[in-house]
N, C-alpha and C positions, 0 to 999 in steps of 0.2 A: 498463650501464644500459639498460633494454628503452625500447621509445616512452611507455610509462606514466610514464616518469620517478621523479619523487619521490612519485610514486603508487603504483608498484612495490609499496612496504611493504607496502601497507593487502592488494594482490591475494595477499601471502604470510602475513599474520596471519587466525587462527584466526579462524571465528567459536565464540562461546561457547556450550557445552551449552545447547539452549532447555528441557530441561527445565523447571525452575526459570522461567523466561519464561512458558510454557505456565499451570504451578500461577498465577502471580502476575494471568494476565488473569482468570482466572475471576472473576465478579462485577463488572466496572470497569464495570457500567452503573448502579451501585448506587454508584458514587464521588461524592464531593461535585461541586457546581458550584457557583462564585459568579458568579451571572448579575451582578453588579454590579460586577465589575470592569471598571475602562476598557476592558480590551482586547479584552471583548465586543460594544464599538461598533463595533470595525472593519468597516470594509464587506466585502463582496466585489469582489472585483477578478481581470480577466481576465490571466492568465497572459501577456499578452502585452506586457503592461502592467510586465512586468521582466525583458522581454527573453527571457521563456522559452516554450521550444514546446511544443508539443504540440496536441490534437483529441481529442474526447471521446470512447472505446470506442465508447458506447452510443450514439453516433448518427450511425454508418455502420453499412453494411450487410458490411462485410469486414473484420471484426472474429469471427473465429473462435475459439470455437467457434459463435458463434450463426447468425454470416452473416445477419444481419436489423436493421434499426433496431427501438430498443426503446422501447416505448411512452411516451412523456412525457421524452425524452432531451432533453439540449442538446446542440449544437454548440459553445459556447464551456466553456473548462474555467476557472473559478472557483476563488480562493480567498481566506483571509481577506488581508488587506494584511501585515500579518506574518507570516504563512508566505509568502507571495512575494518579502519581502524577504529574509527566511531562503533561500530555493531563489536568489536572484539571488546573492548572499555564495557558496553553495555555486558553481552557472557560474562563476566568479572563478576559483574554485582550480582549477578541469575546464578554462579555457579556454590556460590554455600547453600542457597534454599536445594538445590538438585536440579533446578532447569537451568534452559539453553534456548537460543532461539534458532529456528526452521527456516530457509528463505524458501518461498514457491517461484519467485522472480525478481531480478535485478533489473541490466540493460537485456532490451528487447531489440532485436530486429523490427525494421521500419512492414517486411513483410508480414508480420505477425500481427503487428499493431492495424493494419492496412485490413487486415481480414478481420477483423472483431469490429472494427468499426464500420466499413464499409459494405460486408456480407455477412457473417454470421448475427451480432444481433440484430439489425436493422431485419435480415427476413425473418429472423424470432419472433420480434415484434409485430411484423404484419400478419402471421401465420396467426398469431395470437389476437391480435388487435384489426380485422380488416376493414374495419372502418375509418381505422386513422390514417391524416394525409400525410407528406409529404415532410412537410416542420411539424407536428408533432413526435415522428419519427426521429425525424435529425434532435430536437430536444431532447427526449430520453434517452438517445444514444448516447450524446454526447454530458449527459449525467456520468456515466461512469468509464467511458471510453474514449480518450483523446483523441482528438483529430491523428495520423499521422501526419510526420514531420514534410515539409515540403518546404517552408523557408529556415535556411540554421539559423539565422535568427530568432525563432519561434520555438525548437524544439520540443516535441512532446516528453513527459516526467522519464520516461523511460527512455527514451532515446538517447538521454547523459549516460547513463550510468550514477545517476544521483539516488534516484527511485527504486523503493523494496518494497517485494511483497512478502509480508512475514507473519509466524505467531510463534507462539511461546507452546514449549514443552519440555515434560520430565527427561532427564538424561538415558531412563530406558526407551525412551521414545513415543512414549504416549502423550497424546497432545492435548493442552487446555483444552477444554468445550469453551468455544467461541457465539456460536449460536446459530452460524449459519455456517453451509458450505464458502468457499474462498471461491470469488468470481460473481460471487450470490448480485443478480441486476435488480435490487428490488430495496424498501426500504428498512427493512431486514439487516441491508447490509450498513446501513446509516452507526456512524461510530455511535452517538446518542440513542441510537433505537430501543436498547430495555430500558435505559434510563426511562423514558417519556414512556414506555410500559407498563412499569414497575411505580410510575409516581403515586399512584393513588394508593395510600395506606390499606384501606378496606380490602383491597383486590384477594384472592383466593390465593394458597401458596401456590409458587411454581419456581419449584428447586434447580430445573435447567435454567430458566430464565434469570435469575437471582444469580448463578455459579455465569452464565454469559458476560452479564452487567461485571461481578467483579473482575473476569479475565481482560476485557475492554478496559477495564478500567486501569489494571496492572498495565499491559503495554502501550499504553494510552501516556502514563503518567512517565515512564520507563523512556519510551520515544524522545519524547517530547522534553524533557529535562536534561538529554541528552542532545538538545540542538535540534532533531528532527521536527518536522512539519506534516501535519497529520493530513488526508484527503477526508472533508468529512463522510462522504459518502459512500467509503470502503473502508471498512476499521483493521483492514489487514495494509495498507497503502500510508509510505511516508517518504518523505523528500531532505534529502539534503543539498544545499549549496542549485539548486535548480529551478527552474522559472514559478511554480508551486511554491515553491519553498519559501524565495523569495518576496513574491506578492503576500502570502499567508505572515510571515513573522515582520515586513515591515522594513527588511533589508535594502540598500540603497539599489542593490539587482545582482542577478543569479550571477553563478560564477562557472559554472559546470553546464556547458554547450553542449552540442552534438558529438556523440564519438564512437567508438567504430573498433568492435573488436581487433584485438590487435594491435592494437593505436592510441589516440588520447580522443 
């Protein structure tokens, strides 16, 4: 038995063709919501508040790729009170092998959200790509970066307080090798990506890529067994009780609306 323990398993099961994942998100901004379910009241509540760590990407400056604080960020990462009870349950099961999980981001401000979509990648892209139009632009944006919120109805995964950005690491703080940086816009960042890598037996060893695939695989199966709803094409991104969530697992419609530090 390795140091993962009885966690072992999960680092040696598959993760599942995302195809099928991919098809099913299309539209889930168009999923129902019932703002009127109880569990819409929950507050937000700082992660610290059950026991789990983390510090928001976007408001330090050494957080690469950007190296900058980003305009209208917090410092504390946020989430609704049932997803933190959910993330404390999961540290339980993490904390005899010796890890824990890290959040990089909870709920986001709509102005955060508003600048990654709107200016920061879109002119990545062009700087990089200057032959592409207009909707090519807006497609690969919106691969990995949600419109911001504009009907509450609609809410983007962050803008609940539903949506984490997370990985796994040792209790002295050294963090699983994931495989790519966090934020990574590329297909790199695809939760299946070493999967569909690694499939061909013959291939040459490659010990980074092999320890990527199992750590994806560990909080992939961790997540997700725990009710979370994975984004396929961010392996650090999962959802609870919100509009993702709900289109992904098949739920009658999200529960966890728009909310507003300080507030529900």
């Amino acid at each position: 038995m390795t140091v993962f323990k009885e966690l072992e398993s999960y680092r040696q099961r598959a993760i599942p063709d995302q195809r099928p994942v991919l098809e099913k998100k299309i539209g889930y901004r168009q999923y129902p919501l019932d703002v009127d379910d109880p569990r819409n009241s929950e507050p937000l509540v700082p992660i610290s508040e059950f026991g789990i760590l983390g510090t928001n990407y976007y408001g330090s400056s050494l957080n690469p790729p950007y190296y900058e604080r980003i305009g209208g960020s917090i410092d504390t990462v946020y989430v609704r009170r049932g997803v933190g009870q959910t993330l404390a349950g999961i540290n339980e099961r993490l904390a005899p092998v010796g890890l824990e999980l890290y959040l990089f981001d909870g709920w986001r401000p709509t102005e955060v959200q508003s600048y990654f979509h709107n200016v920061w990648m879109p002119n990545e892209l062009r700087r990089r790509n200057p032959d592409w139009d207009a909707d090519r632009i807006e497609a690969e944006v919106s691969e990995y970066w949600a419109a911001p919120t504009v009907d509450p109805r609609s809410p983007s995964p962050h803008a609940t307080g539903g949506a984490v950005d997370l990985r796994l690491q040792w209790k002295s703080g050294e963090p699983l090798w994931f495989g790519s940086l966090f934020d990574d816009v590329s297909e790199l960042a695809h939760v299946d990506f070493f999967e569909k890598k690694l499939a061909n037996p013959g291939r040459s060893l490659a010990f980074s890529d092999e320890e990527a695939r199992a750590n994806r695989r560990l909080l992939y199966w961790l997540m997700t067994e725990h009710g979370f709803a994975h984004n396929p094409t961010e392996w650090w991104h999962f959802g609870l009780g919100e509009l993702m969530w709900a289109k992904l697992t098949g739920a009658p419609g999200a529960y966890y609306g728009l909310a507003e530090a300080g507030g529900s």
